[in-house]
N, C-alpha and C positions, 0 to 999 in steps of 0.2 A: 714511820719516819724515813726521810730520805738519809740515805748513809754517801752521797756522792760528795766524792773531798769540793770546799770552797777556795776559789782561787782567784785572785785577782783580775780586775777585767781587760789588765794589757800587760806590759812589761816593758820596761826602758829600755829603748835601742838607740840608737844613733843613728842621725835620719842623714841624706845626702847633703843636709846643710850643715851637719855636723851636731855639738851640743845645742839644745833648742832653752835651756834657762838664761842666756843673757837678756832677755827685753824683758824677762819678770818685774813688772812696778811693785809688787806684795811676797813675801815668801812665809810659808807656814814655821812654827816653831812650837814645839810639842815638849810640853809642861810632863818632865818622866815622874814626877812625883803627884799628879795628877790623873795620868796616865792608868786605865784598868787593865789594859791589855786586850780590850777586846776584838782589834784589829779591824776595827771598821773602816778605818781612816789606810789600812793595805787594799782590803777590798773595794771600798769607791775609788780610789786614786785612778783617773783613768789616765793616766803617764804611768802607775805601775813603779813607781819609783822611793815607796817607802818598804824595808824593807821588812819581813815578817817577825822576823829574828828581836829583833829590838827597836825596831821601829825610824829606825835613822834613814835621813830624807836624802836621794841626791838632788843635789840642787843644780848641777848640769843638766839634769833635765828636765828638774818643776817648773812647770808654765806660770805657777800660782796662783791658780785657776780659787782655791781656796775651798773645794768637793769635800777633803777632808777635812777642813775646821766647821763647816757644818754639820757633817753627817757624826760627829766627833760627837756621842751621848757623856762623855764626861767633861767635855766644852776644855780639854787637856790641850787643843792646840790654836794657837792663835793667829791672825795673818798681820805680820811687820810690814811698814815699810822697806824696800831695798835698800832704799838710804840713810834709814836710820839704823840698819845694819851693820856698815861700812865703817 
C-alpha cells in the first residue's frame, strides 16, 4: 500500500483580482447529516476551498465549478442557485 498523506489538489489564495466567488451562478451546499466524511468533495475541489476539518465551503472563492457535488459518493452536496440563496 502506498502510505503517502492525501492532500488536496490546490489551496485558496487570493489572486490579484482579489476574491474570485462573486460571478458564481451555482454554489454547492453540503447536506452534514448526509454527509460520510469521506472527504472526496476536499480532495477534487480544485479551488481547495473546502475545508478538511468539517467540511465548510469558502465561498469568496468557490467558482461553483460543482467538481464536488459530483465526485460527492453520498450525493451529500448539492449545487443552488446564487439567487435562490440571497
Amino acid at each position: 500500500m502506498n502510505n503517502m498523506p492525501i492532500n488536496p489538489l490546490s489551496c485558496a489564495t487570493e489572486g490579484a483580482g482579489g476574491p474570485t466567488g462573486t460571478w458564481r451562478s451555482h454554489r454547492p451546499v453540503i447536506d452534514t447529516n448526509q454527509c460520510t466524511g469521506c472527504l472526496m468533495c476536499w480532495i477534487w475541489c480544485p479551488e481547495g476551498v473546502i475545508a478538511k476539518e468539517d467540511r465548510a465551503i469558502n465561498y469568496d472563492y468557490c467558482k461553483g465549478c460543482g467538481l464536488c457535488a459530483k465526485e460527492c459518493p453520498a450525493h451529500a452536496i448539492t449545487m443552488i442557485k446564487e439567487a435562490d440563496h440571497e
